[in-house]
Structures are given as C-alpha cells and as structure tokens.
N, C-alpha and C positions, 0 to 999 in steps of 0.2 A: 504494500500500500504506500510505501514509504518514496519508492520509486516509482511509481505513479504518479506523486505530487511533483515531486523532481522533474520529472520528464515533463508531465502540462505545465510548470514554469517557466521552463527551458522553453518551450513551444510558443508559450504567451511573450515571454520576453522579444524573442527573433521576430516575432508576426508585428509588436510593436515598435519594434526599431525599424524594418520592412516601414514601415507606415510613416516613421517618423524622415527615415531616411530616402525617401522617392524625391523623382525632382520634378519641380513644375516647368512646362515649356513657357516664355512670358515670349510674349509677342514682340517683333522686332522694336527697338528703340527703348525697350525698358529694360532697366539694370537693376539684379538682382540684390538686395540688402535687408538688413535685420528689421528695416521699418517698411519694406512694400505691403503693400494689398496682397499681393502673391505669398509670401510669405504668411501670413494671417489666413489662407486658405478663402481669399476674400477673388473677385475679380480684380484684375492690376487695370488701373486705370494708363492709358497709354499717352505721352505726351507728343504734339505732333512736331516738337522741336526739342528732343532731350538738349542737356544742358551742354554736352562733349560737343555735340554741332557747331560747324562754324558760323560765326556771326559776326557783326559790326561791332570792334570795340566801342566801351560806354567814356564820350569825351575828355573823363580825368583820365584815361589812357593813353592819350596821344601826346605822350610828353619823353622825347627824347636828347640825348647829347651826344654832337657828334663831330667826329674830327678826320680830316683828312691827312693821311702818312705821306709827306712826302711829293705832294703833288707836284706837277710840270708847270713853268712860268712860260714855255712857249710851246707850241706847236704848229706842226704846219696844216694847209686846208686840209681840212676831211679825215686827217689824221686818226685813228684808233689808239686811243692807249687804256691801260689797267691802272687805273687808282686803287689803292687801298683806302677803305672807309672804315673806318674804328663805330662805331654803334654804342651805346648804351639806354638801358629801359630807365628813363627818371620818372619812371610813375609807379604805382605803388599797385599796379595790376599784371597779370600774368600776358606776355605777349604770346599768343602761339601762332606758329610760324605758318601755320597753315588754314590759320581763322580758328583752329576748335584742338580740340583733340583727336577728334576721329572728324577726318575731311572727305565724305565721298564725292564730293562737287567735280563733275566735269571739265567745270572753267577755275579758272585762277580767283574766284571770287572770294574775298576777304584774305586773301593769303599776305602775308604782310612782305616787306620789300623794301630796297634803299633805290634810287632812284634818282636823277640830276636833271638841269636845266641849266639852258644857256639862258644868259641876261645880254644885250646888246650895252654898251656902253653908257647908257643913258635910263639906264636901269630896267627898259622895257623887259618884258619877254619875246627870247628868237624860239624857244621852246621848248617843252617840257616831254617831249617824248623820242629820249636819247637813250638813255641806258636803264637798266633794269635789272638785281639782283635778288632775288629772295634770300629772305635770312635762313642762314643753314642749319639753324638750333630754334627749341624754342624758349625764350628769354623770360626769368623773372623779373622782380622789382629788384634793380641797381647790378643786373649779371650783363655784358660785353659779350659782341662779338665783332669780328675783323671780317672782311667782305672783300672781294675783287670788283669791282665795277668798271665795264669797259665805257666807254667814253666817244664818239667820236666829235674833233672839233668842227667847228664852221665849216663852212665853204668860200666866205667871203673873208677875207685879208683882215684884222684890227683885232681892237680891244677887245672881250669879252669878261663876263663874271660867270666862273663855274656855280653852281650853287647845288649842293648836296642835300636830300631829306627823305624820309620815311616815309613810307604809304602803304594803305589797307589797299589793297586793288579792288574796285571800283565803289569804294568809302570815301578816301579823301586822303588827302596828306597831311601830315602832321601840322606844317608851319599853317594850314589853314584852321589847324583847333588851337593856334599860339606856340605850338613848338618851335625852337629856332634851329636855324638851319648851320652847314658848315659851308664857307663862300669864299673863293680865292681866284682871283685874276689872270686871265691865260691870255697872251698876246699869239693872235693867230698869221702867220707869217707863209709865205710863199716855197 
C-alpha cells in the first residue's frame, strides 16, 4: 500500500510539472516575460508596434558631438577622399544604429548615420547629399565611435565649408533639433 502512494505521487508530481512546464506559442511581436497575459494563462494582448521596433528618436535624443580627425584644407574638383568623423551620443538616450533593436525594414528608414554638406562661401547651401555612413555600433548615452566618411569635393574651383552631422534617415538631422555640427574649410583647387 505503501508503494502505491509512492508511485501516485511520483505520477501526480511529473503530470504537474508537465502542466506547469508547457510553452505557450505568443503571437509574432510579443515577448515572453514574468508579467504577460500569456504567462497568467490569460490571452496576450499583441502590440502593433513592440517597443524593439525601429522608430523616430524622441527630440532630447538628437544631441551629439562631433569632431573631424584630420581633415584636408584642399582638394581638387570632384575629388573623393575619407575623412574620419569621431561621433559621440551627448544625450542621455540609447542610439541604435539601426532605428530599434530588431530592424526588419526594407528601407534605411530610421537607421541613424553621419553625413556632410557642402556650404558655398557665403554660407548658403551647394548640398547636402554627399556622403553617407551608418554608425557601425549601436551607441549609449556618452559611448564614441570613429567612422570613415567618403567625401566628394565640388566641381567648381573656390572656397567651400565642409560641414559634418548626424541623421535619423528620413527623420531629420540633428543640427535641425539644435545639435551642433563639426565645420572646416576646404579650398577646392584645379
């Protein structure tokens, strides 16, 4: 009789661990943890934008400093060259490199990026879509990274202002939420 009881324990115990230990299948885009619905044996309610999703950083984020290594005081037209760009996050929010943590996006949308413009001598803009580097990491609040940025100069002969800066791709750029930018003078030569 003795082992009897034994044995229907042993039985009861395994069938409740069985029960306790099954998994639930949760529907794409919800992440399993100690507080879901799913969890509680309840329906998980499904978000149509989890929070890993890339998005539009929120404007205390668009705060960086940045310094150019080195750069060329001349070039000649049309010229190509590699600047190094030094990077740092001066905001107190997570930058990730690719808008989110988990990015399926097709397009480059929210991916974040360093990025130049030429200034004509009189401060206009000749334009702003020259080079283009994505950040290779993705950055906290006050962590650096160093970038190659290719460059080409003018095409017409004089003065010009390089001008270095950050950008969410198709969000905006930093120096337009007040970030300042990194800016040095290249004489474009024959």
């Amino acid at each position: 009789m003795t082992l009897n009881r034994i044995l229907f324990a042993t039985v009861a115990l395994l069938l409740s661990l069985s029960f306790a230990c099954r998994t639930t299948t949760l529907p794409e885009g919800v992440q399993p943890g100690p507080a879901t619905n799913a969890s509680r044996g309840q329906n998980p309610q499904v978000n149509a934008q989890p929070q890993d999703a890339p998005a539009a950083l929120p404007d205390k984020a668009f705060k960086a400093e940045i310094s150019l290594r080195a750069p060329p005081a001349k070039l000649r037209a049309g010229q190509k060259e590699t600047v190094r760009v030094k990077i740092r996050n001066a905001s107190d929010v997570m930058w990730w490199s690719r808008g989110g943590r988990v990015n399926t996006r097709p397009d480059n949308k929210f991916y974040l990026a360093v990025g130049n413009r030429w200034l004509k001598a009189d401060g206009s803009l000749l334009t702003n879509m020259d080079g283009r580097y994505g950040l290779p990491q993705n950055l906290a609040p006050g962590a650096e990274a160093e970038v190659p940025l290719q460059i080409t100069a003018p095409t017409q002969l004089g003065e010009y202002t390089l001008e270095v800066d950050v950008l969410q791709e198709q969000v905006g750029w930093f120096s337009d939420k007040g970030s300042t930018t990194a800016k040095t003078k290249i004489t474009v030569v024959q």
